[in-house]
C-alpha angles and dihedrals in degrees: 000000000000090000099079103049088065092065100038089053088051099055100036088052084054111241108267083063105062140069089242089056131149113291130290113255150137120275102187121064102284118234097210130074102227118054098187141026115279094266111215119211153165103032118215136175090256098030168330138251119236122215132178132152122240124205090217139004113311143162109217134157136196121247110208115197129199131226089255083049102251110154125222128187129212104193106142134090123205098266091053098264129134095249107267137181149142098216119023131004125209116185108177112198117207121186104055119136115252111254088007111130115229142159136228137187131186117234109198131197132197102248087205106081090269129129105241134126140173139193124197119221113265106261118187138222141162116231115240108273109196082201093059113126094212136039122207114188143167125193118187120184138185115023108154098194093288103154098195090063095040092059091039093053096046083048086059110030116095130217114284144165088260149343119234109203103200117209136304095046074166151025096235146320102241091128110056083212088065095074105067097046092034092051106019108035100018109194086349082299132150095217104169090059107130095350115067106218141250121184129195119191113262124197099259088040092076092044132123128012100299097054093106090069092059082087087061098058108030113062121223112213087219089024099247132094091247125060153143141225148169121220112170114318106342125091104221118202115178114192134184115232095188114211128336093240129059118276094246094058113128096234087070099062099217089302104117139063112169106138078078089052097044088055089050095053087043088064092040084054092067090047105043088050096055092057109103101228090060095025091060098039112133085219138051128209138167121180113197127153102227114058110246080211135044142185101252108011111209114195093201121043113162114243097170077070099039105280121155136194119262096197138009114270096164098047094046094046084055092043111022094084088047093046093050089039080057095042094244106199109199131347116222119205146162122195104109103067081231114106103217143153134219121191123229108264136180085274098043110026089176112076123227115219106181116192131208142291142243105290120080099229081061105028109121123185120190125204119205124209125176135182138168078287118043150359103220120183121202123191109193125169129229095288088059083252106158097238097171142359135191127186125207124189114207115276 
């Protein structure tokens, strides 16, 4: 697959070299507080959480300002503590109305005795609202720390409710200073301005040794990888596909054990399906990295000499019963580096749309409307070019 070639050229360049290389960040003592953008992330109907790196130890809040320009602070951690850290920062703000626009900025204060002090920009977002008549959405995959594509993509990608970032935001986390520049400033980028994010966990973002660290820094709206929500009209279900070889492979190290998590989300499924906010939704819409469907299927694929998985069998053997029960409309993946779409048949009655991959010859990014009418999904590449569309009545 064409996947692969991508990795192996990156590594064997050597990763300065390339255009995938290692993050950009600073490498002298940096004179400034805050190191990234206030990232804002997980969406709710009462809320956000708030997350920004800091370069020493630091207290800092969130200010969070209505339309009609009342301020509210949010300066307080569970255990009664101004929210302090020396590394990365998360504020979550609870309260908010549901629709409802609303900015935020970071201040930011030297926990050292210095006198020093930062505020972010106001940046503005709209809580998730499950009665809206209409859903705007963008999703992005795939990335791979190519910053080419990133900046491309943030130059393209319009204002939306949210952005969904699918899967393998890296190559790997082998270097623990990978992580801030890689999920908070990609490619030096302020990517929630204007579209609050959503991640879900793509193969290569769990990863190398310091994997285990990704939770620190991305923020779940339910606290879990996997999740579901409802905006306007379109019923949203994220899922973790885990890695595309078995737990037990030797590349892992020990470090993984998602065959236990894939069974949990199986059983949420049932649950999360039933409730009627997800259950009635004129549209029906599941986010996973890895396709539960692919092009040509192979049942072997020889991991002892570097197979990988295309698609997610696994995963699709614990969920698929639970999605048709729902009424799942269309999957939307990344993963192959090869965007694709598969139609809805007698066998598999949701469709797969897949998207692109890292370079940006081959970056895809996919935007999502949908009215009292229709769902309709557009895939465009860097240039704006329509490459696919797919079309979805109520159900």
């Amino acid at each position: 697959m064409k996947r692969r070639s991508f990795l192996t050229g990156s590594m064997a360049g050597g990763v300065g070299a390339m255009a995938f290389g290692a993050p950009e960040s600073a490498v002298t003592e940096p004179k400034t507080l805050m190191l990234t953008p206030a990232v804002v992330m997980a969406p709710r109907t009462d809320g956000v959480e708030v997350v920004w790196a800091v370069s020493r130890l630091c207290r800092g809040w969130v200010e969070c300002r209505t339309a009609e320009g009342s301020v509210e602070k949010f300066a307080t951690d569970d255990f009664g503590f101004v929210p302090q850290g020396d590394h990365v920062m998360r504020v979550r703000i609870d309260g908010l109305k549901p629709g409802t626009a609303y900015e935020v900025r970071v201040v930011v204060e030297s926990g050292d005795g210095e006198k020093a002090r930062e505020e972010s920009p106001w940046k503005g977002f709209r809580t998730i609202d499950p009665s809206a008549k209409e859903s705007h959405f963008v999703m992005w995959n795939d990335t791979h720390e190519n910053h080419e594509t990133i900046r491309r993509l943030h130059a393209a990608t319009p204002s939306a409710d949210f952005l969904l970032w699918n899967g393998d935001t890296c190559n790997d986390w082998h270097k623990e200073e990978w992580l801030v520049p890689t999920l908070l400033s990609p490619a030096g980028q302020d990517i929630t301005a204007g579209r609050p994010l959503f991640l879900t966990w793509g193969n290569h973002d769990v990863r190398g040794k310091w994997a285990f660290k990704v939770k620190d820094l991305m923020a779940m709206p339910q606290g879990r990888p996997f999740y579901a929500f409802r905006n306007g009209p379109v019923a949203v279900i994220c899922l973790h596909t885990g890695e595309d070889k078995p737990d037990d492979h030797p590349s892992f190290g020990g470090r993984v054990a998602f065959e236990p998590l894939r069974r949990e989300q199986a059983e949420w499924l049932k649950d999360v399906t039933a409730r009627p906010e997800i259950k009635d939704a004129p549209y029906k819409v599941v986010f996973c990295h890895i396709p539960l469907r692919w092009i040509k299927e192979v049942e072997s694929v020889g991991y002892a000499k570097g197979g990988y998985d295309g698609y997610a069998k696994s995963s699709r053997d614990h969920w698929h019963d639970a999605l048709v029960a729902w009424g799942a409309q269309v999957v939307i993946s990344g993963h192959t580096h090869q965007d694709a779409w598969l139609p809805a048949n007698d066998k598999f009655p949701y469709a797969q749309m897949v998207s692109g991959g890292p370079k940006p010859e081959a970056a895809r990014w996919i935007e999502g409307k949908a009215d009292d009418k229709e769902l309709k999904l557009v895939m465009r590449d860097l240039d704006g070019k329509v490459i696919r569309e797919a079309s979805f009545p109520k159900a």
